[in-house]
N, C-alpha and C positions, 0 to 999 in steps of 0.2 A: 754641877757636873760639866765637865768637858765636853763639849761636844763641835765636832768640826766640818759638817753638813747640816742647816736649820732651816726648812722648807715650812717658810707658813700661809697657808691660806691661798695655794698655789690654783687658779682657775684660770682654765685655756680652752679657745677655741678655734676651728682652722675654718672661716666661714660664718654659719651656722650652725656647724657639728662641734657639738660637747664635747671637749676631751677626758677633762673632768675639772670638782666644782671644789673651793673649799679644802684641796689635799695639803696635810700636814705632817712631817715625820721632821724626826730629829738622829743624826747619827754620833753614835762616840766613839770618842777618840777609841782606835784599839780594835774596835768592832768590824767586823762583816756584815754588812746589808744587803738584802736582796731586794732590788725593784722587779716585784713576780707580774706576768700578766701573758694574757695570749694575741698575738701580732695585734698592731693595730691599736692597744686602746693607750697607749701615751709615752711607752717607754723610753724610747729615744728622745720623744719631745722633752721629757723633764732632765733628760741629759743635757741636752740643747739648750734649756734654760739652763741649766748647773754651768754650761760653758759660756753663757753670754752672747752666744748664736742666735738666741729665739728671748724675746720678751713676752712673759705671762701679759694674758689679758688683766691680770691684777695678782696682788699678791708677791713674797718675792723670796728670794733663795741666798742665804748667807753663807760662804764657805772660811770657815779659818776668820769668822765676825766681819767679813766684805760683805757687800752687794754681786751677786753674782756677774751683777749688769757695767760692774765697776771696780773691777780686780787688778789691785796692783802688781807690777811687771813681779814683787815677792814673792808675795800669794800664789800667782798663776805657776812660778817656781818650782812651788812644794806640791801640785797635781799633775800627775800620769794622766792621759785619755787615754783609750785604746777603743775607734771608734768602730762600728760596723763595719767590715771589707775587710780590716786589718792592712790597710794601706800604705804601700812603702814604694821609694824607689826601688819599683823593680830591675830598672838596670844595674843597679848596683852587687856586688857580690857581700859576702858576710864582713868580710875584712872593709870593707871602704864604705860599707854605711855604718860601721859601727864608728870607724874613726870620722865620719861628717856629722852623727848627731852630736858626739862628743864635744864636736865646739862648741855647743849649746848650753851645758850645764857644768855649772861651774862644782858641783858634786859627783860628778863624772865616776860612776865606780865597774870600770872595765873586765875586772875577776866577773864580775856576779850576771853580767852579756856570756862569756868565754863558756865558765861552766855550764850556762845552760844549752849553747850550740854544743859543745861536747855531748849531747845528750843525741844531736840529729843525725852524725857520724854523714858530715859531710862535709867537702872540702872551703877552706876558708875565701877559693875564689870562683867558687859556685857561685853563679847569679841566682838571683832571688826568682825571677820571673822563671826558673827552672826548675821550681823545686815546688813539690806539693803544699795544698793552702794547709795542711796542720804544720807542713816547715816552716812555711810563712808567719803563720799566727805564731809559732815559738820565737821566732826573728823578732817579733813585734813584743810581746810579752819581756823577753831578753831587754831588750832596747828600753821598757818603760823602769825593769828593775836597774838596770842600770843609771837610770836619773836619781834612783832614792826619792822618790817622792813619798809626803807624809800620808797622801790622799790619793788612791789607785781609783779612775771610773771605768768602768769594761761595760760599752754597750755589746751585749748580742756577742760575749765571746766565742761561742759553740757556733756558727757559722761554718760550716762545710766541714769540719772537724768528725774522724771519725771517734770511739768510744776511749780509744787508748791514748789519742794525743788530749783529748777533753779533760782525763782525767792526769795524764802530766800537765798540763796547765793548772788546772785545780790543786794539786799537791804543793807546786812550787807556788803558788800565789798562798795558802794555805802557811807555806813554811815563812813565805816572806811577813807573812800581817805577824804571826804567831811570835815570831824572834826577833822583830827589829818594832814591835808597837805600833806596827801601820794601819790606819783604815780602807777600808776597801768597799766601794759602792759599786756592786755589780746587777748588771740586768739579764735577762732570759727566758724565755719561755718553756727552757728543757728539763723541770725541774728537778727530776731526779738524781741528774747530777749535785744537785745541791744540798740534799740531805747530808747534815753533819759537816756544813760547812759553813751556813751563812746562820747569822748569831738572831738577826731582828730581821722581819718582811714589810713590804705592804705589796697585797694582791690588789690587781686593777681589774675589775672588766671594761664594759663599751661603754659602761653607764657611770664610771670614775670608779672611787676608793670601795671595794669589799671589806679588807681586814688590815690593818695595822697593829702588828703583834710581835712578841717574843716568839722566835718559831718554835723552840719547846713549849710557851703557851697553847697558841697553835695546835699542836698535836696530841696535846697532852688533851682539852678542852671542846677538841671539833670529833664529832662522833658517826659511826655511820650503824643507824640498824637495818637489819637484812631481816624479811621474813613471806610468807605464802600465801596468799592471795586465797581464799575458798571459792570466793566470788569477784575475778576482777573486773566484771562491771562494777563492782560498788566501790574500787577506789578512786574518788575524785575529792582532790586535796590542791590546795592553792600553798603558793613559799608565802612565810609570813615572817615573823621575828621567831618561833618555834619551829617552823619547817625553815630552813636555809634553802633545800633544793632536794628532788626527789626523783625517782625512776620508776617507772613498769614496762617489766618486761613481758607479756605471756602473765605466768600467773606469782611472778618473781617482784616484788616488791622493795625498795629501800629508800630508807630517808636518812639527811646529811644534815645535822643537828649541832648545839652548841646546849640544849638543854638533856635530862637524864630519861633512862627508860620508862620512868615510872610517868614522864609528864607526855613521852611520845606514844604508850600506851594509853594512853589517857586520851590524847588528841584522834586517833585514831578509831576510838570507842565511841565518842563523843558525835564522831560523823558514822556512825553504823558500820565501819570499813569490817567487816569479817577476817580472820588471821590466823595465821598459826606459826609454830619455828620459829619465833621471834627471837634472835638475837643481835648484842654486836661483836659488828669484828674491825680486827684493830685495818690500820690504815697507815701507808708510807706518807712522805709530804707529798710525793705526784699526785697520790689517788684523795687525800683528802683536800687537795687545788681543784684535781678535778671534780670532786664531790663539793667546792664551793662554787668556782667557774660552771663550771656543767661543761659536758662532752663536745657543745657544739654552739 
């Protein structure tokens, strides 16, 4: 199989704090990837390494069969960043930062910048430093589709974006991977946004890798049952490889599972827990992130 992102055995640390130990994923060609997690447990760092800014404490990152650490002027080519901030000269207006990145890439494709500022309905000698951060990030977004790169990485897109620019960015990045064969390695914490978008995950927490999966896997496989406590003094339950993660509320109960009813009734019998109402209910990929992550 093709694949043009292969992260093996990736372990980091900043100090003595663990970022994580052992992370492995592979991306293909073609595919949308989500690097999922909540602030904090590594996501820009493994961007960082994917760009040759940051060296793993061991382990190493191949893009397009390079050394992340060792990417020729080609390679470096054929990827888009689009890094946290959305960073641009701001003195610049639409018209004159589009014609200075332009000297840069010798695949220059000028329509595919134009059409998307068409979209912000605003003038082409607006400066940048004047214009809202979702004009901004479209400027930037514009600007990466215009290189044609084979390999799109978007740290932290959704940065001060409200829901309507979040989701024009999502659509055109969608359109661009969909129509032209591109990959696309993006990160985020918002995940809602990302249902029915991104093809393959891995969730991070503080303590490294949770889940590396097919996100239909994922969803289809990670469970949540709801049910009512008679007696919630008696639910006391630890996570295990059968419990992933659990809540009580009052006399509200749920556990966030990867095994079937018959074995979380069973576990719950097992330790006297009293019950009743037991069912499950389905789950978005936010609430089932959150049901692996936990709330806090």
């Amino acid at each position: 199989m093709d694949y043009v992102v292969e992260c093996n055995n990736l372990t980091h640390y900043y100090g003595k704090r663990l970022v994580y130990e052992d992370m492995s994923f592979k991306i293909k060609k073609g595919s949308i990837f989500g690097l999922l997690g909540k602030n904090g447990t590594g996501k820009t760092t493994t961007i960082n390494i994917l760009n040759g800014y940051l060296k793993p404490r061991s382990g190493q990152c191949l893009l397009f069969g390079e050394d992340s650490q060792r990417l020729s002027p080609a390679t470096k080519a054929r990827i888009g960043f689009l890094m946290e901030g959305h960073i641009q000269y701001n003195f610049m207006n639409l018209y004159q930062i589009e014609k200075f990145y332009s000297a840069f890439f010798t695949n220059w494709r000028r329509d595919a910048y134009y059409e998307l500022m068409q979209k912000l309905e605003v003038s082409d000698k607006q400066k940048i430093a004047n214009m809202s951060c979702g004009q901004r990030s479209q400027v930037a977004l514009g600007l990466i589709l215009a290189q044609n790169p084979d390999l799109m990485v978007l740290d932290d897109y959704s940065m001060g974006l409200d829901a309507g620019y979040r989701r024009l960015f999502l659509d055109y990045l969608n359109e661009y991977a969909r129509a032209e064969n591109k990959t696309i390695f993006i990160t985020s914490h918002i995940i809602q946004d990302l249902e029915n978008f991104i093809d393959d995950c891995v969730i991070l927490d503080y303590r490294g890798v949770l889940l590396a999966s097919r996100v239909k896997d994922f969803q289809d496989n990670f469970k949540q049952f709801r049910f009512e406590l008679q007696r919630p003094e008696t639910f006391k339950i630890e996570k295990d490889d059968i419990v992933r993660n659990y809540e009580c509320i009052k006399n509200h109960g749920v556990i966030y599972t990867f095994s079937d009813q018959q074995t979380i009734e069973k576990h719950l019998q097992e330790r006297n827990i009293d019950y009743d109402k037991f069912h499950q209910e389905p789950m978005s990929l936010e609430e089932a992130f959150i049901g692996l992550t936990g709330k806090y």
